[in-house]
N, C-alpha and C positions, 0 to 999 in steps of 0.2 A: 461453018456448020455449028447449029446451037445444039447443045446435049441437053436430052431433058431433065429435069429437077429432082435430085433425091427424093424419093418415095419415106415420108417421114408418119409412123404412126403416133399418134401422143395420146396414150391410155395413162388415165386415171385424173383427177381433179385440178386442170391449170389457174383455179380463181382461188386457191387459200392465199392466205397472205405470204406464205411461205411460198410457193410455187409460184406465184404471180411475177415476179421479176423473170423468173426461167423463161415462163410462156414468153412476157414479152422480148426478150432476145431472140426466140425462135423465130419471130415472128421479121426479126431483121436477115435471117437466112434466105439463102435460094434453094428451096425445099419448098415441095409440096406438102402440106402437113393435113391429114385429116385427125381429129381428136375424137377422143370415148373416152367418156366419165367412167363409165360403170366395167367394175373389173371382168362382168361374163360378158360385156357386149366387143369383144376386139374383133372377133371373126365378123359380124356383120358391119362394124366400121371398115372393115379391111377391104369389102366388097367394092368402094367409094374408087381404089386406086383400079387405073389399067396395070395389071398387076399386082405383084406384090409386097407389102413395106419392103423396104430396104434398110430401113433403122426402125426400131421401135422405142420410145423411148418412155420409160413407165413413169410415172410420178407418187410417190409411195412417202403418204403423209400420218401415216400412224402404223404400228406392229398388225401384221395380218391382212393389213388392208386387202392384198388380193391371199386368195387362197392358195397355195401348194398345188392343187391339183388343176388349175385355173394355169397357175405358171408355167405348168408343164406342159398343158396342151397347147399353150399359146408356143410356145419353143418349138414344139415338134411340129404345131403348124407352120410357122417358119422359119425355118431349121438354116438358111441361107441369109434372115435378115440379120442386125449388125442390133446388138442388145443391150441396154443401160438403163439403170434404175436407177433413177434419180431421189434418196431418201431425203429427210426431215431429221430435225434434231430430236423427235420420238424415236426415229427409228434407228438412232447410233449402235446401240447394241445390237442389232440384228446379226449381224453379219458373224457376231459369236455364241450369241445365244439361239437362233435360226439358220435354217440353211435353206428359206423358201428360196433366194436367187441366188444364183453363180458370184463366187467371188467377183470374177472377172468382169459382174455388169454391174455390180453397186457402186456408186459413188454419191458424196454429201452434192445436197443440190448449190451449195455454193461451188463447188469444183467442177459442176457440170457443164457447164459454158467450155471447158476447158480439153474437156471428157468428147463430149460434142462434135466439138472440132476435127479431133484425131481422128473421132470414127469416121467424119467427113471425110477425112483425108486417107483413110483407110477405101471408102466404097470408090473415091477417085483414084486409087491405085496408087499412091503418095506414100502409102506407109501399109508396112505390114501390119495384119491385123491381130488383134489380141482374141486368143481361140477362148471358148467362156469354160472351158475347162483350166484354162489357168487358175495359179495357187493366186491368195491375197498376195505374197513378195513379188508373183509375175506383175500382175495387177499395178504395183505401185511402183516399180519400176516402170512400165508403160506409160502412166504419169509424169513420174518423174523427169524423164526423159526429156520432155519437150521443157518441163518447167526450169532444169539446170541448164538446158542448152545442149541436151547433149542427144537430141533427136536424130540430130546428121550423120552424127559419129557410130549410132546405132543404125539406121538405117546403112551406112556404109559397110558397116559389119554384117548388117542380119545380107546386102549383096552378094559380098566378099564369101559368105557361108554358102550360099545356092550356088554360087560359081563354082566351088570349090565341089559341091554334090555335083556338079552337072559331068564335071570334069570325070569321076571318081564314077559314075555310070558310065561316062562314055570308054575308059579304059578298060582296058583287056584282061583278065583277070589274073 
């Protein structure tokens, strides 16, 4: 049985020079990907899937580029897909000086490849997912993890931890 293909939104500009390498990896994935340039058009690109994204993946090549109130609609529209903002070396400081996106979905477009993955392996059920309310330290340990090799040993534990809840509902009080 074949399962069908991550539902991949890709909002905001894949042709700068800067984003251009990203696009083209995506494009080596097994994902469906519809894109949208323009930061108000996500909702009628979204129309494109049977469904709804499953990843959205922003591409954010200057400060501001999408608006606060843009971001937020787009979230609460959907509120179940799996979220990453891919930034630019414009947008290094954001993440201190702004709080248009979640800790937990920013990442520099060179780490994104990487980023990418995980969520993949997160929507496949491979890895727990990182909630976008996490702090930046959750954030970079979620990272980090796969990048020291210590993805296993984490997922073993984050098991070992739901085991031990399931356990701890199931007793008697």
């Amino acid at each position: 049985m074949t399962s069908a293909p991550i539902r991949v939104l890709l909002w905001g500009d894949p042709t700068t020079e800067e984003m251009r390498p990203l696009a083209v990896h995506l494009l080596t994935l097994p994902v469906a990907i519809v894109s949208c340039r323009d930061p108000l058009g996500f909702e009628s690109a979204a129309l494109s899937f049977d469904g709804e994204p499953e990843l959205v993946i922003a591409l954010q090549s200057w400060p501001d580029e999408f608006p606060r109130s843009v971001v937020e609609r787009a979230i609460g529209r959907f509120p179940l897909a799996r979220w990453v903002c891919c930034y630019g070396a414009w947008c290094a400081s954001d993440g201190r000086t702004r709080d248009i996106w979640p800790n937990a979905a920013r990442v520099p477009v060179e780490a994104a490849p990487a980023r990418i993955a995980r969520e993949l392996s997160v929507l496949r059920g491979e890895l727990f997912p990182l909630p976008l309310t996490a702090s930046r330290d959750e954030a970079f340990a979620f990272d980090l993890a796969e990048v020291a090799g210590m993805g296993e040993l984490r997922r073993a534990d984050e098991r070992r931890c739901a085991e031990q809840i399931t356990v701890q509902r199931g007793s008697p009080p």
